[in-house]
C-alpha positions as CSV (number, residue, x, y, z in Angstrom):
1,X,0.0,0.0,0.0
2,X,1.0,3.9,-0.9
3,X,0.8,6.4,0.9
4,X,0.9,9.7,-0.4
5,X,-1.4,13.0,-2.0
6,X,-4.6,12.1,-3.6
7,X,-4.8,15.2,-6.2
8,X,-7.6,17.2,-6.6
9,X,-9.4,17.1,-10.1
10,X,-7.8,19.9,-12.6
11,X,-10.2,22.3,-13.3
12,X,-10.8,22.9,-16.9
13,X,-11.6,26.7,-17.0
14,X,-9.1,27.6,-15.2
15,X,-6.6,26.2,-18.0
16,X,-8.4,28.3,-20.7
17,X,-8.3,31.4,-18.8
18,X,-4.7,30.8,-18.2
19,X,-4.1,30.2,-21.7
20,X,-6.3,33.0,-23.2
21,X,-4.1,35.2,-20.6
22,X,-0.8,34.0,-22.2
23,X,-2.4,34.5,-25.8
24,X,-3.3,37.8,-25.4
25,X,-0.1,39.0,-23.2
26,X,1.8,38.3,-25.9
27,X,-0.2,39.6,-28.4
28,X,-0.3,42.8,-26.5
29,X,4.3,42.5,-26.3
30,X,4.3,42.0,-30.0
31,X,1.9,45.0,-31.1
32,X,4.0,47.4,-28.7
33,X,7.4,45.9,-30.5
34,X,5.6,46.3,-34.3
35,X,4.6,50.2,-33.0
36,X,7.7,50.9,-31.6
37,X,9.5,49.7,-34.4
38,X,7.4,52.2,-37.0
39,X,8.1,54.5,-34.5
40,X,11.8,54.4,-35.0
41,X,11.4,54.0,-38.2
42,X,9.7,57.1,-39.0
43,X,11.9,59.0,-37.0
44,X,14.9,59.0,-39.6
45,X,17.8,60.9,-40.3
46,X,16.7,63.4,-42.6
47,X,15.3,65.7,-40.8
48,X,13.9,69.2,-42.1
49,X,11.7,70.2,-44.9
50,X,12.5,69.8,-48.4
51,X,10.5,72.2,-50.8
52,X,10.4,71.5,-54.9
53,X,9.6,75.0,-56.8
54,X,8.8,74.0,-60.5
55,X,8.3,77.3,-62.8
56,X,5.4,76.1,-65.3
57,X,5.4,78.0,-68.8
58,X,2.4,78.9,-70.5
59,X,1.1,77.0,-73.4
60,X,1.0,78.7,-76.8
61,X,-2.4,79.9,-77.7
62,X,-3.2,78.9,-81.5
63,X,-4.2,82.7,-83.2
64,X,-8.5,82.5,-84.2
65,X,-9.7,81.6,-87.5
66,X,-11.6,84.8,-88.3
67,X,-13.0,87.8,-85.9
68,X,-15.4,89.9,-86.3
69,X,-15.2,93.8,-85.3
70,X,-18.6,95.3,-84.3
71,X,-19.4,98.8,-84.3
72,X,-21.9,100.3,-81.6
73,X,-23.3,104.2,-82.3
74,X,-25.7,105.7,-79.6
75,X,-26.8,109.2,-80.5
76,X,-27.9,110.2,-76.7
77,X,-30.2,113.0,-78.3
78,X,-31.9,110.7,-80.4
79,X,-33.0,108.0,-77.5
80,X,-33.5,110.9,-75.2
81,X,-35.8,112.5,-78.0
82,X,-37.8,108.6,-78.3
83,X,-38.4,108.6,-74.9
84,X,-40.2,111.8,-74.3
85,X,-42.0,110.6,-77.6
86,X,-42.8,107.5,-76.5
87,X,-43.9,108.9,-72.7
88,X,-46.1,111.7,-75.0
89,X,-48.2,109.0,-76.6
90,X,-49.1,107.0,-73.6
């Protein structure tokens, strides 16, 4: 006959909370190393600000095909004179 520690039934949840614990710690370690890593990676060398000046010319307009000059005459003693005319009849 043996004497010794009867053991007590593992629980089951207890080894899935465990677990889940451990999943999720080390998810949490490896999304602060993959930020910290962009982080010093943005941060490089070259710092300052670099500014590009382009000087655009103008395209050449092609010259019109025909144009046409009008010609505008207002005698101000003539519309003047329709008016009162026109206000006369009225």
């Amino acid at each position: 006959m043996t004497v010794g520690f009867a053991r007590a039934p593992r629980r089951r949840g207890r080894r899935i909370a465990i677990g889940a614990a451990a999943v999720l710690g080390i998810g949490i370690v490896f999304a602060a190393g993959i930020a910290l890593g962009e982080s010093l990676h943005d941060t490089s060398l070259h710092t300052g600000t670099q500014t590009l000046v382009r000087t655009l010319d103008p395209l050449p307009i092609a010259p019109a095909e025909h144009t046409v000059t009008v010609t505008v005459t207002t005698d101000t003693m003539a519309t003047a004179s329709a008016r009162t005319s026109s206000d006369e009849r009225g």
